[in-house]
C-alpha positions as CSV (number, residue, x, y, z in Angstrom):
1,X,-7.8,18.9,4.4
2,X,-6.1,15.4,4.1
3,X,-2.7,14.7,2.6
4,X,-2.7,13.9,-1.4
5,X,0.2,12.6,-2.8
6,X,1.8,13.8,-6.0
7,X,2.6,11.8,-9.0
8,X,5.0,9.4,-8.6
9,X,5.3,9.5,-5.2
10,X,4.2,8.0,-1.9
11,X,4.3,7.2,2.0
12,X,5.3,3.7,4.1
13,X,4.8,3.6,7.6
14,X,5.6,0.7,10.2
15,X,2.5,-1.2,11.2
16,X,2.3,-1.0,14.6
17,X,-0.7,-3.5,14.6
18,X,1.1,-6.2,13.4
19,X,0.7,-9.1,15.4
20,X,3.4,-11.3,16.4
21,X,4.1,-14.4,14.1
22,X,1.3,-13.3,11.8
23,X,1.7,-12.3,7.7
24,X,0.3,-8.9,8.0
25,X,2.8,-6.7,6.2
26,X,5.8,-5.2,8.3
27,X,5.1,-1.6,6.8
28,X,1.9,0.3,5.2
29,X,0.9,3.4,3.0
30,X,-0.4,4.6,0.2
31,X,1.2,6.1,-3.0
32,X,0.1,7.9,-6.3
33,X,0.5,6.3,-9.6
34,X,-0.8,6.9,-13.2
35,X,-3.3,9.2,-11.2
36,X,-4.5,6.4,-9.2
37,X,-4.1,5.8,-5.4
38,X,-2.8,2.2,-4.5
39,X,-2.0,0.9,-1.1
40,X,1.2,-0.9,-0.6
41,X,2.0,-3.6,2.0
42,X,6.0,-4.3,2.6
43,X,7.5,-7.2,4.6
44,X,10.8,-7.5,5.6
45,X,12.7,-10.4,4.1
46,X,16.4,-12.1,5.0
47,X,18.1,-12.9,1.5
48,X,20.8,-14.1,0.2
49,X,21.9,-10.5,-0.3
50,X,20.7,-9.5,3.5
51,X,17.7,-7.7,4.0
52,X,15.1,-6.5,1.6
53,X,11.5,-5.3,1.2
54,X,9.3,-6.9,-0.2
55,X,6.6,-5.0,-1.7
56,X,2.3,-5.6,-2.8
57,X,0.9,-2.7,-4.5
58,X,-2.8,-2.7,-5.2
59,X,-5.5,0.0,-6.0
60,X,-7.3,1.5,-2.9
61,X,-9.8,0.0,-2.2
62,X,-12.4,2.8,-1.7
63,X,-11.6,3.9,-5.6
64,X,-12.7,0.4,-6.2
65,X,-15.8,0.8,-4.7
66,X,-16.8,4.1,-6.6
67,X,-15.6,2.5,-10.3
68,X,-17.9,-0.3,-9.3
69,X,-20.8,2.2,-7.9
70,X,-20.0,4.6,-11.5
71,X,-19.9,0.9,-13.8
72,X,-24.0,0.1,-12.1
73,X,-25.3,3.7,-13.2
């Protein structure tokens, strides 16, 4: 059985095939939101403040598929 997240809560890991020099995010994983799974992408960032994370959170895109396959029936 695969790991499910609970509410409210979620999982970033480093991406270890990030390439060097490229935009590919720094960190991956997945979280559970509003009973919806999204994907999240961070990147290390230098600030004024020092060092932050910089986070893009978007549903999964294999739920996107099946609302799309659900909205054609």
């Amino acid at each position: 059985m695969a790991y499910e997240h609970r509410e409210g809560s979620g999982s970033l890991f480093t991406n270890h095939k990030k390439e060097e020099g490229s935009s590919q995010p720094d960190y991956r994983g997945d979280a559970m939101v509003g009973g919806v799974l999204v994907e999240i992408a961070g990147w290390k960032k230098q600030g004024n403040g020092g060092t932050f994370l910089s986070l893009n959170i978007k549903p999964k895109q294999e739920q996107i598929g099946r609302a799309s396959c659900r909205e054609r029936v």
